[in-house]
N, C-alpha and C positions, 0 to 999 in steps of 0.2 A: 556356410560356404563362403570362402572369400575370393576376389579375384585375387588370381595369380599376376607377380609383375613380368615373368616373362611372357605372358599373352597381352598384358596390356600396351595396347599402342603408345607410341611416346606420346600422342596430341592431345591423349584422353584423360590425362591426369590435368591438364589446364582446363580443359572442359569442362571435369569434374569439380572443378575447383571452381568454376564461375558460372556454374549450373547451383554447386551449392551454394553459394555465395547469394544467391536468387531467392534460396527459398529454406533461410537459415530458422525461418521461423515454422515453418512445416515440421508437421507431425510426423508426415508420411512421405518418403522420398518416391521419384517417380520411374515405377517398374521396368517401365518402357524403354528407360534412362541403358539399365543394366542387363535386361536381357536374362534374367536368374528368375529359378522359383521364390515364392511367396514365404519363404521360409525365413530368406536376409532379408525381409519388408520392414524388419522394427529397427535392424540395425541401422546405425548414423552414419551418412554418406563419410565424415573425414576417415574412417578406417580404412576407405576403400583407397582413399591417399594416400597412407602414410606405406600401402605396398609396392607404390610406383617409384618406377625407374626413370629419372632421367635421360636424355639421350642428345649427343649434342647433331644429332640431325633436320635437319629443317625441311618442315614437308613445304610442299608448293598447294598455291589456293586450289588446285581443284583436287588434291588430294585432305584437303581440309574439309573442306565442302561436303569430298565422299562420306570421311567421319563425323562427320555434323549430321548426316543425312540419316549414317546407319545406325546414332545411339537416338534417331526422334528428334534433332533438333533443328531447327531456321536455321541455313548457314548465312540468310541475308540477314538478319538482325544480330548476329554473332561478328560475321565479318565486313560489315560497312558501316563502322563506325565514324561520325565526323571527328574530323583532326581536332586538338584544345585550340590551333588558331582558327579554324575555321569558325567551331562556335562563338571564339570571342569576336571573332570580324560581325558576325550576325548579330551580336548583341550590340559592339558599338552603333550599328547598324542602326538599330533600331529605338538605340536614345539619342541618334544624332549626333555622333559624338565623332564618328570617321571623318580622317583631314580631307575633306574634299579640295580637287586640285584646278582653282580657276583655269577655265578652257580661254584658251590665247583669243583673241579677238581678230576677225581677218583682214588683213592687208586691206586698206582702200585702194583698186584699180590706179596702177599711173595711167596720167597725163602727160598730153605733149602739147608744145605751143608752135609758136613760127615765127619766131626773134632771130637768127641767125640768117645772112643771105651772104651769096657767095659775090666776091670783090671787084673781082675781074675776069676778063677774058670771055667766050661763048658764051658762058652761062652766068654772066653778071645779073646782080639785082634780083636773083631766082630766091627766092626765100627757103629755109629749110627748116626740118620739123626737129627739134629739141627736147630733152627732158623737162617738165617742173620740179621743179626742186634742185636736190647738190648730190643728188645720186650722180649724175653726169654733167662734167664742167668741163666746156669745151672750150678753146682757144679765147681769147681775145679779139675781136674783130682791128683791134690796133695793132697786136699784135702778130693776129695773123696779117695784115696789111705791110708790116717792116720782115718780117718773114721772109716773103716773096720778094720784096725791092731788093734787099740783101741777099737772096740769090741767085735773081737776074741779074743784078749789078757783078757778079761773082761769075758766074757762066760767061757772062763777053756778052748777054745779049737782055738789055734794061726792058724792053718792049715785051718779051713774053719769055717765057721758061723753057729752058735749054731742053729737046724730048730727051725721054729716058723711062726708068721702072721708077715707081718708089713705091715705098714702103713706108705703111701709117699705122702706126704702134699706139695701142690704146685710143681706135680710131674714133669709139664712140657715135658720135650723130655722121662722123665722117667729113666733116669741116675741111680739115685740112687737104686732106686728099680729093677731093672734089673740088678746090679751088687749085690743084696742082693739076688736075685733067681739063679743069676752063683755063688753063694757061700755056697749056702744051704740052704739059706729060702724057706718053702715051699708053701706059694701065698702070696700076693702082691695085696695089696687096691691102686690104683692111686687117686685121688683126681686132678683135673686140670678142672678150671674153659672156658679155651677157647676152641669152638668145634673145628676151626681150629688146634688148636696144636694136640687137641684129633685123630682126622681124618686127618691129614696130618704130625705129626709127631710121637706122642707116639703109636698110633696102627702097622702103620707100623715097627716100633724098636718089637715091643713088638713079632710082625710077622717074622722079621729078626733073631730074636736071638731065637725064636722057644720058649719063653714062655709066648704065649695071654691065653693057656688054664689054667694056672699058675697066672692069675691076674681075679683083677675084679677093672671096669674103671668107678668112680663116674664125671659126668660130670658136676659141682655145685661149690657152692663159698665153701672156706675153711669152714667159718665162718656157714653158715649155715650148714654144712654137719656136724659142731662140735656140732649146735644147738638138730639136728635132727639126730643123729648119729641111732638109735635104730630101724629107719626108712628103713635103709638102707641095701641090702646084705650081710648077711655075717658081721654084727657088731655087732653082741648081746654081745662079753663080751670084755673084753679086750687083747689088741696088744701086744705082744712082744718088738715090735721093732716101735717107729714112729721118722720120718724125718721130721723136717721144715725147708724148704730154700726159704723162701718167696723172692719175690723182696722188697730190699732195705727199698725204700721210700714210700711203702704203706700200709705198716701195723705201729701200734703199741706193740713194744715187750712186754709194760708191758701186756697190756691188751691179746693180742693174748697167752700169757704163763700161764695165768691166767686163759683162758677159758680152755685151755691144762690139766690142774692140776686138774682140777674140774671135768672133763670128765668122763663117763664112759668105755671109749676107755684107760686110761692109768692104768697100776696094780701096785701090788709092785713087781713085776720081769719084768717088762718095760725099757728098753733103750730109751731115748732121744734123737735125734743129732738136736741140734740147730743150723745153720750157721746164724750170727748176722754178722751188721758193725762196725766199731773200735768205733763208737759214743754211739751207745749203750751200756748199761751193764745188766749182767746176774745176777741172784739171786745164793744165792750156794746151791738152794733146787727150786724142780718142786713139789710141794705136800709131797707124802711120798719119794720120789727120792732123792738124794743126788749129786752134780756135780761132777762126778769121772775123768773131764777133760777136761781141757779152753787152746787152743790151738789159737797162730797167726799165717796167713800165708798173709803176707803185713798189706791188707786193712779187712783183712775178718779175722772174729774168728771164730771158731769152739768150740760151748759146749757141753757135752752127760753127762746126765743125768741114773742118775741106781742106783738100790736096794744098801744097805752097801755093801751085800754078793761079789759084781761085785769089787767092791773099795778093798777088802781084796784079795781077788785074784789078781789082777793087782799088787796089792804092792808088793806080795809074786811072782810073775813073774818076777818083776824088783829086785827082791833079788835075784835070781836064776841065774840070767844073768853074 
């Protein structure tokens, strides 16, 4: 008796095939297998092959399963085989041989110091808390000192800072702007993209020298806070006074002074203080602004930017002298 290919399943011809393939050296194939009397028991399982029908349909696992189940056979040792990469992963495994991938080592905790204090005004002499290292490089204390001379001399008034908004761009420890509220600005936009510095340097400063109710702290890239300025606290018109002391090597002067100019944050009674490197150069106009003063001190320039009116004064100050 032989099986017919029209009753055989299409899955059982692979079966059969890797059933015999098991037990190619048996005498006796196994009855249980086929489901027939003891009559085909001598016959050679490939016969039972060569009657099958292909079929290009694809059963699904539990319909594999079921015919694993009903010819007698494990369908978990038939179908959970490991993959060839898997096996090979377990053997590199196990002569050592797998690239193991050095685990990064953690950050050491920053520190802060208390090197910077503020110049003038209320809160002179107050020291404030700084990063270690060049994660954050803040003003020059000389140079923030000619900063301010240069524009109370520009305001009409040497003695303290003309009140107004400003705005401190890449504020950092907050230097700047906290020496423009001990001087007589009356609030103060931070801008400072790291929460760390937010929450572990400039809040605290801002707490020590007793003026946090005196500010308001955007915690965001410069760049987009110049995008989406109208979004924000306290920005609908424009600033009095803005500061840029970017780091160094990461911005582009042209491009960053150009978004500056175009802004709805600068007017024409605006101050500028640019701090640039000796590599860069400055335009002698920010928009409607004019450069009323490009100043070196080493490595670092100092430019501020302001209305004609600021430039006639200054001059007529240095006549008086």
């Amino acid at each position: 008796m032989a099986v017919s290919s029209s009753v055989q399943p299409p899955f059982l011809s692979y079966l059969l095939h890797l059933n015999s393939s098991n037990n190619l050296n048996s005498s006796r194939p196994n009855l249980s297998l086929f489901g027939v009397t003891s009559r085909i028991a001598n016959r050679r399982r490939p016969s039972l092959i060569a009657f099958s029908s292909k079929s290009n349909n694809a059963l699904s696992t539990d319909q594999k399963r079921e015919f694993l189940e009903r010819y007698g056979l494990n369908p978990d040792e038939l179908l959970s085989k490991p993959s060839p990469k898997g096996k090979r992963r377990k053997e590199l495994q196990k002569t050592g041989k797998v690239k193991q991938v050095p685990l990064e080592e953690p950050r050491p905790p920053r520190e802060t110091h208390r090197l910077l204090q503020v110049l003038g005004g209320t809160a002179r002499r107050k020291k404030l808390i700084s990063p270690k290292g060049m994660d954050v490089r803040p003003m020059m204390e000389v140079v923030k000192g000619a900063t301010f001379d240069i524009l109370q001399a520009a305001g009409g008034c040497p003695a303290s800072l003309r009140p107004g908004l400003w705005l401190d761009l890449y504020s950092g420890t907050g230097s700047v702007g906290i020496e423009a509220l001990s001087r007589g600005c009356s609030k103060v936009h931070f801008v400072e993209m790291d929460p760390w510095v937010v929450s572990d340097v400039l809040r605290p400063n801002l707490e020590w020298t007793g003026f946090l109710d005196a500010s308001v702290i955007h915690t965001v890239r410069v760049e987009n806070f110049l995008e989406r300025a109208d979004r924000f606290e306290g920005t609908a018109g424009p600033f009095d006074y803005v500061s840029v002391t970017p780091p160094y090597t990461e911005v582009d002067y042209a491009v960053l002074m150009d978004q500056i100019s175009k802004s709805s944050l600068v007017g024409e009674d605006t101050f500028i203080v640019v701090e640039y490197p000796l590599r860069a150069s400055m335009l002698d106009s920010c928009g409607c602004l004019i450069k009323i003063a490009d100043r070196r001190f080493g490595r670092t320039h100092l430019a501020i930017y302001g209305p004609k009116w600021a430039q006639k004064k200054r001059k007529s100050e240095k006549s008086g002298r």
